[in-house]
N, C-alpha and C positions, 0 to 999 in steps of 0.2 A: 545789638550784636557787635562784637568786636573782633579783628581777625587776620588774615590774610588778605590782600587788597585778593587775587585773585580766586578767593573763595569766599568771600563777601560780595563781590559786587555782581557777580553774575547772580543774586538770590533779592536785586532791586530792581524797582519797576521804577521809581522815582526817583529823585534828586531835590536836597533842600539847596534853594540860590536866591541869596539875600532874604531871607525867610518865609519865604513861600515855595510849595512843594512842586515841585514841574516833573512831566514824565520823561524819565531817561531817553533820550535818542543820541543819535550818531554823533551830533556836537558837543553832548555832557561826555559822550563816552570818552571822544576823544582829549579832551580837556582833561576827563580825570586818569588817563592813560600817560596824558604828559604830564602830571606831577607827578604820578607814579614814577616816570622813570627819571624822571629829573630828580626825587629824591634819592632813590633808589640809586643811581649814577653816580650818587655824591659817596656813596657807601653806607647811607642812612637805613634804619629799619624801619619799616613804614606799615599804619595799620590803620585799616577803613573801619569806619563806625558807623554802623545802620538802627533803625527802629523802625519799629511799628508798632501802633498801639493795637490793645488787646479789645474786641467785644465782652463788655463788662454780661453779657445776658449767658456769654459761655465760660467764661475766664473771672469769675466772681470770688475774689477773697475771702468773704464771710462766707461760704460754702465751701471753702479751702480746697481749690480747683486741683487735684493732683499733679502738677506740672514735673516731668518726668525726664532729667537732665541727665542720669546717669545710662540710660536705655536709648539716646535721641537718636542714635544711630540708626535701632530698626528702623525708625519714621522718618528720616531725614527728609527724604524724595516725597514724601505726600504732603502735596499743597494745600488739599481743604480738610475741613475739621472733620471726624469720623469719632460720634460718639463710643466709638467698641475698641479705638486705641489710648490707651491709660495714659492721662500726662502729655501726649499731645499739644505741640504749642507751633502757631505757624514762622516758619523761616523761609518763607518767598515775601512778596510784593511789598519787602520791605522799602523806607522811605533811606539813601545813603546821605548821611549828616555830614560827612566828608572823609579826609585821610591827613591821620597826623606822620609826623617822621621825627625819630629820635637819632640823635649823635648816640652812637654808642663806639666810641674809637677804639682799637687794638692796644693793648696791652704797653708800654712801655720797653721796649727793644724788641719787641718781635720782630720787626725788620730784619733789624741785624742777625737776631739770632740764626733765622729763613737762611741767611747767605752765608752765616757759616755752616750750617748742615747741612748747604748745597754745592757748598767746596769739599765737604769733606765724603760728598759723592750719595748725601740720603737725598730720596725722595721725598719732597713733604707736598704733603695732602689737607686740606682745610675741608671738613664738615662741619655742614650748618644747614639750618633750617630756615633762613634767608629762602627770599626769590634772587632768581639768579641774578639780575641787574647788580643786586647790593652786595651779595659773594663777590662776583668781581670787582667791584669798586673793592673790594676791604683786600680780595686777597692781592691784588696788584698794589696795595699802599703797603703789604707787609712781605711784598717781594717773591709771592707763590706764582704768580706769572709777571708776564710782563705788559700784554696789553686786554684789559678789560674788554 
């Protein structure tokens, strides 16, 4: 699974560190909260990456297990396997493999442009689907506020 650090990582039970699997407590959390926001801070996009493997005796490929990605919604919230819902696949007690962060920097003068449609009296608004940490980092680099 790949995602939102804040909607991926509450759906792990574990943590891979130095390649051995340990169970999430209060010290991984905290650890993975401040990279989070140290990327995030930087105005970086940031995205957690979790797995877990599947029971090959429910989830068998040569019986071509219906795995049911466009519906996961209804099922999201249920944790154990329930043979009467179709395509079914678990997203809890995943193992988190960590969180990557990408530069993705603003545009070429948007700065500037921000400060002239703020002289000339418009409001300008920034939407985005960021977590909030990295909205601020981005919209403070291109002059939508002033402190992050």
């Amino acid at each position: 699974m790949k995602g939102a650090p804040d909607r991926v990582i509450p759906r792990c039970s574990t943590v891979l560190v130095d390649g051995k699997i340990i169970p999430k407590n209060k010290a991984a959390d905290d650890e993975i909260k401040s990279a989070n926001d140290c990327f995030a801070g930087n105005g970086e996009r940031v995205l957690a990456f979790a797995r877990r493997f599947l029971d090959p005796k429910i989830f068998d490929k040569k019986s071509g297990y219906p795995f049911e990605v466009k519906k996961w919604k209804s099922w999201a919230e249920v944790r154990e396997y329930d043979k009467d819902i179709i395509g079914w696949f678990p997203m809890f007690n995943l193992t988190l493999l960590g969180l990557v962060s990408l530069n993705d920097p603003p545009r070429p003068r948007v700065d500037t442009s921000v400060l002239k449609c703020k002289s000339a009296g418009i409001k300008v608004i920034m939407v985005t689907g960021d977590q909030p940490p990295t909205a601020a980092a981005i919209a403070a680099k291109v002059n939508i506020i002033s402190d992050p």
